[in-house]
C-alpha positions in Angstrom: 48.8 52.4 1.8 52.5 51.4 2.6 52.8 48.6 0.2 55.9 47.0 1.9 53.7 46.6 5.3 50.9 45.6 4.0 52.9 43.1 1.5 55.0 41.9 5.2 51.2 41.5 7.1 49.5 39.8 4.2 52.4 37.4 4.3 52.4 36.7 7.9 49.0 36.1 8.3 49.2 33.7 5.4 51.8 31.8 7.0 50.1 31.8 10.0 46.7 30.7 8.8 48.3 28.2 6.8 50.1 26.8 9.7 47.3 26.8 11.8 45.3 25.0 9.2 48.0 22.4 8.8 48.2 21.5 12.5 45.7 23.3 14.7 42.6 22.7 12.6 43.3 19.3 11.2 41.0 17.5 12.4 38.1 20.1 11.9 39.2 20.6 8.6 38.0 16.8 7.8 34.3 17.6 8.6 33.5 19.0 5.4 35.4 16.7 2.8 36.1 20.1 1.0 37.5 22.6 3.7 41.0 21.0 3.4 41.4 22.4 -0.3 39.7 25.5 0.5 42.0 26.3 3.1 45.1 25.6 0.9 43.7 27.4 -1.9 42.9 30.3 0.5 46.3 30.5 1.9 48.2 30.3 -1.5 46.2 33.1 -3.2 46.9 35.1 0.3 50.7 34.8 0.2 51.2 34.7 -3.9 49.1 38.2 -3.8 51.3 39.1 -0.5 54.3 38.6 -2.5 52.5 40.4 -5.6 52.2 43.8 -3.6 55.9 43.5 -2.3 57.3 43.3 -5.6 55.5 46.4 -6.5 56.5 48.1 -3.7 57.8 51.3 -6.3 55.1 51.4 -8.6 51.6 51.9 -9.0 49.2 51.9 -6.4 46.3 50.2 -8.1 47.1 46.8 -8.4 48.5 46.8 -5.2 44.6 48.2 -3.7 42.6 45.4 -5.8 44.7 42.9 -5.1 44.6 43.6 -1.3 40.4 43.9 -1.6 40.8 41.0 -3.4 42.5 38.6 -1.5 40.7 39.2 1.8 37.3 39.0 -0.2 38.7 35.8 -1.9 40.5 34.1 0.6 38.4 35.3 3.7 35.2 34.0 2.2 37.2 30.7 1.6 38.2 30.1 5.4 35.1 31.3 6.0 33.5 28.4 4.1 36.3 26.0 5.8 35.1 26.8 9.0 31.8 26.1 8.7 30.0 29.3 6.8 26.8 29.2 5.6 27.0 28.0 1.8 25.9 31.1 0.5 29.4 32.6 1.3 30.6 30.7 -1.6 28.6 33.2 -4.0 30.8 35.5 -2.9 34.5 34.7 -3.2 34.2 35.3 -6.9 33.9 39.0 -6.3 37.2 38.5 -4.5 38.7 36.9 -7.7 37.2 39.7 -9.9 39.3 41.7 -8.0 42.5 39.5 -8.0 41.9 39.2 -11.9 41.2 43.3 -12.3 44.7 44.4 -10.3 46.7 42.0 -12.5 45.2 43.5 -15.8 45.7 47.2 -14.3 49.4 46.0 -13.6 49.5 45.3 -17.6 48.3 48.1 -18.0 50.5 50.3 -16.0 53.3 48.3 -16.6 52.0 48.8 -20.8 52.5 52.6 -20.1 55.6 53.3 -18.8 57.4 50.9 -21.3 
């Protein structure tokens, strides 16, 4: 995985979805009194993990890999749900934030070895 392009895509298409959220899906968003925060929620996990993997660029790979699974588990089940999902889909974005959660203790733990 190049870190750096995957880091640059994550945060595009976090811009973008929150953009679209903001302006093209407005009004959708208001059907279910929930999928507003959802969708910010989504969007701000998306990018701060985008960020996450850019500033790793150099090191190790693992944190970088879960937080990637985790942020399109987390934060695709979440505009998933905004858009209309079946409620079940909820049950799932957890796993994504298992994930988030495990590539920030591996980064401790890398980052724990090499100091």
């Amino acid at each position: 995985m190049n870190r750096p392009v995957t880091a640059g895509l994550l945060g595009a298409i976090a811009i973008a979805l929150g953009a679209f959220g903001a302006h093209g899906l407005k009004e959708r968003l208001t059907l279910i009194p929930e999928a507003s925060g959802w969708w910010e929620t989504a969007t701000f996990y998306l990018l701060t993990h985008a960020v996450a993997i850019g500033a790793i660029a150099g090191r190790s790979a693992l944190p970088a890999r879960l937080w990637v699974m985790g942020s399109v588990i987390f934060a695709g089940t979440l505009y998933a749900l905004a858009l209309g999902a079946p409620r079940w889909f909820g049950a799932i974005t957890p796993i994504g934030g298992l994930w988030l959660i495990a590539g920030w203790i591996a980064l401790a733990w890398t980052a724990r070895k090499e100091s």
